[in-house]
C-alpha positions in Angstrom: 94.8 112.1 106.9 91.9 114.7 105.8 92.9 118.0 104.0 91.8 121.1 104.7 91.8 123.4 101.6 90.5 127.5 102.4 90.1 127.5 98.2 88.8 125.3 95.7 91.5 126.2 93.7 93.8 125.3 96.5 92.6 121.8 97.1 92.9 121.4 92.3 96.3 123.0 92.8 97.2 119.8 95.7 95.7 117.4 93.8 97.1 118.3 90.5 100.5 117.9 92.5 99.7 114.6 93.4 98.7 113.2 90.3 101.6 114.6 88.3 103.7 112.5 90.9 101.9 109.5 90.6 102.5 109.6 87.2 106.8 110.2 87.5 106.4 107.5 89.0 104.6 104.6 87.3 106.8 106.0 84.3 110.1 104.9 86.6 108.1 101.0 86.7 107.7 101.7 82.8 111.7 102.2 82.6 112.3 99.2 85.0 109.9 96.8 83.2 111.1 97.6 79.7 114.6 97.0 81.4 114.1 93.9 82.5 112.4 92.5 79.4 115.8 93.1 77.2 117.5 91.6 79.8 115.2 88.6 79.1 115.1 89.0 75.3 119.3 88.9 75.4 119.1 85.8 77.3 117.2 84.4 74.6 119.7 85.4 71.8 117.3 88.0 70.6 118.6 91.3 68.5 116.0 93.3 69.7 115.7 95.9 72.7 112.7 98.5 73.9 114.9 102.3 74.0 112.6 103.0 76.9 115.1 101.3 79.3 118.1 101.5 81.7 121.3 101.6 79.7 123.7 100.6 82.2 121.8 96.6 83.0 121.2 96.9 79.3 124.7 97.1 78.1 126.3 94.9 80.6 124.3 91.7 79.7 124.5 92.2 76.2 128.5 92.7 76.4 128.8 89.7 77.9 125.9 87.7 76.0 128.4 88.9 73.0 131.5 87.3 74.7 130.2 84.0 76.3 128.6 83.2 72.4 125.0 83.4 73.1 124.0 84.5 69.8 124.0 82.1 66.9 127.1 82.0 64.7 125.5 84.0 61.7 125.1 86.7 64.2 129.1 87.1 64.7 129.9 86.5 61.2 127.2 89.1 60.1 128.5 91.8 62.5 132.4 90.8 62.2 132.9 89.8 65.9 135.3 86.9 66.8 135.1 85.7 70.1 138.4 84.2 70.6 139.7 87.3 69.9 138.0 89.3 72.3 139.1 86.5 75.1 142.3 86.0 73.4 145.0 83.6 74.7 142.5 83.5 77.8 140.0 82.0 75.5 140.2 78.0 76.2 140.4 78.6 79.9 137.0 80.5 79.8 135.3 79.1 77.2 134.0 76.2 80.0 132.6 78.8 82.1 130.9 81.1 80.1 127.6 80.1 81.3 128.3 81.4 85.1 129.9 84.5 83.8 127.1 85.8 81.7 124.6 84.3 85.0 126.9 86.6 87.0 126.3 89.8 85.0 122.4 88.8 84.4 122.1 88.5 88.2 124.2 92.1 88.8 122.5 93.8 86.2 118.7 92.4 87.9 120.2 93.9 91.0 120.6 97.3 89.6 117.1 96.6 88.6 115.7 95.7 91.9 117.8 98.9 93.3 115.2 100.8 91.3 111.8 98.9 92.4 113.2 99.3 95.6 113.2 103.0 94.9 110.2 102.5 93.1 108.2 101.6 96.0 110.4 104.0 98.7 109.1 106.8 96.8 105.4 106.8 97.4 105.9 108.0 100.9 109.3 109.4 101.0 109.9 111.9 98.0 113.8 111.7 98.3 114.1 108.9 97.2 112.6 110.3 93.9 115.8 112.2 93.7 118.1 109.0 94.5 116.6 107.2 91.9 116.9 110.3 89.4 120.7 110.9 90.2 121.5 107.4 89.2 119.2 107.6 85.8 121.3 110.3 85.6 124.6 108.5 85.6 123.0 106.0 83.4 122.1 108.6 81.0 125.8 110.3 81.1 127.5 106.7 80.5 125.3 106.2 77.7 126.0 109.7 75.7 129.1 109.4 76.3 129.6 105.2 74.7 127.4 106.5 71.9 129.9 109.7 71.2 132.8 107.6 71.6 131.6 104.5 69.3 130.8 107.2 66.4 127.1 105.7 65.5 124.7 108.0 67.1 121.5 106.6 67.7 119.1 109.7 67.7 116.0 108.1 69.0 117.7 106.6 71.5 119.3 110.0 72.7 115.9 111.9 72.7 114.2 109.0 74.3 116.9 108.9 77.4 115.9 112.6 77.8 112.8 112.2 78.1 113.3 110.2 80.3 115.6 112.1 82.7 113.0 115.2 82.3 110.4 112.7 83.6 112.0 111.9 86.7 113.3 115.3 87.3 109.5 117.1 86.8 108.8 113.6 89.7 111.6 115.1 92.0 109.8 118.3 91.2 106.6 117.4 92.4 108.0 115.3 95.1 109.3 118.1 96.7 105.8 120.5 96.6 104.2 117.9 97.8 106.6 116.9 100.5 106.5 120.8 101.6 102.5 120.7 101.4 102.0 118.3 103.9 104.6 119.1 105.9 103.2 122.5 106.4 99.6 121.4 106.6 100.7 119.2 109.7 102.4 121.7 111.3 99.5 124.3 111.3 97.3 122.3 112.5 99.6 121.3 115.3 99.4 124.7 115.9 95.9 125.3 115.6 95.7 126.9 112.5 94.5 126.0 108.6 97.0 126.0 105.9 96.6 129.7 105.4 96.7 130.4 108.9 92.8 130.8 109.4 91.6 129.4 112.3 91.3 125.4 112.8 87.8 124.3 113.7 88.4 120.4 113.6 87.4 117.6 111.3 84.5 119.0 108.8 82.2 116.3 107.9 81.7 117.9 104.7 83.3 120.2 101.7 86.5 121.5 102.2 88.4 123.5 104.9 87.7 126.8 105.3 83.7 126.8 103.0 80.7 127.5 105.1 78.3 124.8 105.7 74.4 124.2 105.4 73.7 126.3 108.1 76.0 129.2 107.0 79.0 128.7 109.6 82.4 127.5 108.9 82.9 123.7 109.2 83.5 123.2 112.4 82.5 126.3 114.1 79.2 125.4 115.1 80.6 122.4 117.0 82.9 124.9 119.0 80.3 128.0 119.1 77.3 125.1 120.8 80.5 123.8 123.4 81.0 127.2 124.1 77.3 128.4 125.1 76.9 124.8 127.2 80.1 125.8 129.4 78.4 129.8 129.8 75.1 127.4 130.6 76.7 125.6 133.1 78.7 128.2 135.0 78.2 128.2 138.7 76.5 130.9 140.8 78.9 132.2 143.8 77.0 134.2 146.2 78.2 137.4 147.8 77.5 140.1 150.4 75.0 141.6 148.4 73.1 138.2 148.1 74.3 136.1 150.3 71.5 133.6 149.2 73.3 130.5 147.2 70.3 130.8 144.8 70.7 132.7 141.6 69.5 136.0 141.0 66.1 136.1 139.1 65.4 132.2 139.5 62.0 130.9 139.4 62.6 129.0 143.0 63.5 132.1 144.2 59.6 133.0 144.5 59.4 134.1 148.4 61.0 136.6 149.8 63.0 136.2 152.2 61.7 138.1 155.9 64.1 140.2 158.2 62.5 139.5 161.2 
C-alpha cells in the first residue's frame, strides 16, 4: 500500500516506528532460539544455558532431565542430588520410564516454544498479538523472580537480563500500537478523500511524498485532476435558446454566414 506523508519529518517519524518494531520483534526469535538451544543442550547432559531465554520451557526440562538421571553420576554427587529420593518409594516403578517422561516435558516445553513462533510470525501483521506474546513473557518473568527469591541464590545477571527483556517486548507492544493507529487512520482518510492531515487527496503520486509539489510546481496529483477538469469544461455541450435558436455555438468559426430573415 503507498504512503502519503504531508512532511518529511512525518514520513522519518513512520518509518522510525516501523523499524523499532521490526526490531521487538526479531529480539522475541532471539529469546525463542536461545530457548530452544538449552532445551537441546539439557538433552545432551550439558550444564550450560544462554540467560537470554524463556524460563518457564527452561526449567521444566531441566527438572525433569534432573529426575529421569540424564546427567552423569558426578554431576549428582557434585551437587548433592539423589534421585531415588526425589522419586522415593515411587522410584522402581518409574525408573523404566524415565525416558518418555522427560520426551513428554521436552515436547510440552517445544510447544510453549512454538506458542511463541506462532506469535512470532502473527505479529507482523496483527500488533496484538505483540501484546499476547508480552503478557505471557510476563508470566514467565514473574515465575522466575519469584523461584529465584524463594531458592535464596539470586542470580543478578539473570534478573537484569529478564528485564530487559520484558522492556523489549513492551517498547514492541508500544510501537505496535502507533503503528497499528497510523495505518488505520491513513486508510480511513483516504476512504474519505482526504491525506493523513486532512489535506486534500489527489491520488497515487508517481513521485516524492504526499502532500510535496512536483516538477511542475503542483501538488502530486493535482495536475492529473486540474487537466480532467478543463477536458470535461472542453467538452460541455452547447444548448440553444430563444435568443439563438441556432444549435451552433456562439462565436464558432462555421458559424461564418449570417443567417437572412427573408
Amino acid at each position: 500500500m503507498n504512503r502519503f506523508f504531508n512532511s518529511q519529518n512525518q514520513q522519518n517519524d513512520f518509518y522510525n516506528i516501523q523499524r523499532q518494531y521490526k526490531v521487538a520483534r526479531y529480539d522475541l526469535l532471539a529469546i525463542i532460539a536461545f530457548s530452544l538451544i538449552n532445551i537441546i543442550l539439557i538433552a545432551l547432559g550439558q550444564d550450560i544455558y544462554f540467560l537470554f531465554s524463556a524460563y518457564i520451557p527452561f526449567s521444566l526440562v531441566l527438572g525433569a532431565a534432573l529426575a529421569t538421571g540424564r546427567y552423569p553420576d558426578e554431576f549428582y554427587s557434585q551437587n548433592n542430588i539423589d534421585i531415588k529420593d526425589y522419586w522415593g518409594a515411587d522410584y522402581e516403578m518409574m525408573e523404566p520410564m524415565f525416558g518418555a517422561v522427560f520426551g513428554m516435558v521436552v515436547v510440552f516445553a517445544l510447544a510453549i516454544l512454538a506458542f511463541y513462533l506462532l506469535c512470532f510470525f502473527l505479529s507482523k501483521k496483527y500488533p496484538v498479538w505483540m501484546i499476547v506474546i508480552t503478557v505471557i513473557f510476563g508470566i514467565d518473568t514473574l515465575i522466575f523472580i519469584v523461584d529465584e527469591f524463594s531458592g535464596g541464590m539470586i542470580n543478578v545477571i539473570d534478573v537484569i537480563l529478564h528485564a530487559i527483556m520484558i522492556t523489549i517486548l513492551i517498547r514492541g507492544c508500544i510501537f505496535g500500537i502507533k503503528l497499528k493507529a497510523y495505518t488505520q487512520a491513513e486508510q480511513n482518510a483516504q476512504q474519505m478523500g482526504f491525506g493523513p492531515n486532512g489535506d486534500p487527496y489527489y491520488g497515487n503520486p508517481q513521485n516524492g511524498y504526499y502532500g510535496a509539489p512536483n516538477q511542475d510546481g503542483n501538488v502530486n496529483g493535482s495536475s492529473e485532476r486540474d487537466n480532467s477538469d478543463q477536458d470535461n469544461q472542453n467538452e460541455s455541450v452547447y444548448m440553444p435558446s430563444h435568443e439563438n435558436p441556432d444549435l451552433t455555438p456562439p462565436g464558432d468559426a462555421s458559424n461564418g454566414e449570417k443567417k437572412n430573415d427573408d
